[in-house]
C-alpha positions, -999 to 999 in steps of 0.1 A, spaced: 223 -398 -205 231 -365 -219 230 -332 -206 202 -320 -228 183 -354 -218 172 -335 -185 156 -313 -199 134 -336 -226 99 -344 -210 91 -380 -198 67 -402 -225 38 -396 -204 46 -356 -201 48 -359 -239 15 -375 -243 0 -351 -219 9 -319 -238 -1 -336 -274 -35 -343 -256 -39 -303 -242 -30 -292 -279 -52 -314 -297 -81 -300 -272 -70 -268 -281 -60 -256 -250 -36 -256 -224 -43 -257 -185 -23 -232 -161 -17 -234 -127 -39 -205 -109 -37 -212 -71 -2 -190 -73 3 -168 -39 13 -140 -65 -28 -128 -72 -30 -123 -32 4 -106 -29 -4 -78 -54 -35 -73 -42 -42 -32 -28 -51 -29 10 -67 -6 24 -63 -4 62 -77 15 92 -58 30 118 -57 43 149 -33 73 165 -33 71 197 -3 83 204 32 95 186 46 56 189 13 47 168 27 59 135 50 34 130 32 8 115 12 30 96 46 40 78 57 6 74 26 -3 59 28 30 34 63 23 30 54 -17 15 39 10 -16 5 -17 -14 -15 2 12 -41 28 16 -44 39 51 -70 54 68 -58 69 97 -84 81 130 -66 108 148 -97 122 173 -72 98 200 -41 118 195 -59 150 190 -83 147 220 -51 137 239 -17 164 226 -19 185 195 16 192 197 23 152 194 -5 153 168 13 180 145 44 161 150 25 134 138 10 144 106 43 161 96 61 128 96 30 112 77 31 135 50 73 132 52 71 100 41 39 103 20 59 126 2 94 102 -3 70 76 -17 52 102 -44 16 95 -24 -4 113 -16 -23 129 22 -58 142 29 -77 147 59 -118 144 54 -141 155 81 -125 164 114 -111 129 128 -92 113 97 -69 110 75 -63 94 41 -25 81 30 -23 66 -4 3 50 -27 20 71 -55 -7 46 -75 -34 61 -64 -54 97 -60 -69 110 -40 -102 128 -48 -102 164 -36 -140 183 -29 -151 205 -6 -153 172 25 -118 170 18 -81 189 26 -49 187 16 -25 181 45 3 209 46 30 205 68 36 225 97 63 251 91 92 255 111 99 288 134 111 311 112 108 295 78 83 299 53 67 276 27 
């Protein structure tokens, strides 16, 4: 047996694929993992504390997510962990070309660089805090 030999179908393969062309078509394999894999999520969140943004920048950070993020928690709870908060969001949001906007008073949106955002008057953009003594 040769080394090209490997790589020739069997008789039967053969008789298979002169059957599909004669029919005029040939049959693919769908049930791939690859359709679920590329599919966009978008996922809810909640802050309820500093710790809590961690998997919402792991998520971002995966490029296939749009979080939606609930801060009433964190704000009801520390605005200064809260600020801290959103500065690191929009950090990252910003590393990964996405883009951050809060809509009514209790959350916030996070998307992909694949995706916009839809500004109106419901919704803000999300400015970082600035530092003492700095500027934007």
């Amino acid at each position: 047996m040769g080394f090209l030999e490997i790589f020739k179908p069997s008789k039967e393969e053969e008789e298979k694929i002169e059957a599909d062309v004669e029919e005029g078509y040939v049959e693919l394999d769908t049930d791939s993992d690859e359709e679920i894999r590329s599919k966009i999520i978008v996922r809810p969140f909640v802050m309820n504390d500093f710790e809590s943004i961690k998997p919402i920048l792991d998520s971002l950070r995966e490029g296939k997510t749009i979080a939606l993020v609930n801060i009433r928690p964190l704000k009801d709870k520390d605005l200064v962990e809260l600020k801290r908060a959103i500065n690191k969001l929009k950090k990252t949001t910003d590393a990964i070309d996405g883009e951050i906007a809060g809509f009514g008073e209790d959350y916030i949106v996070v998307a992909p660089s694949f995706a916009q955002i839809y500004r109106s008057k419901e919704t803000t953009e999300v400015k970082s805090e600035p530092k003492e003594g700095m500027q934007e």
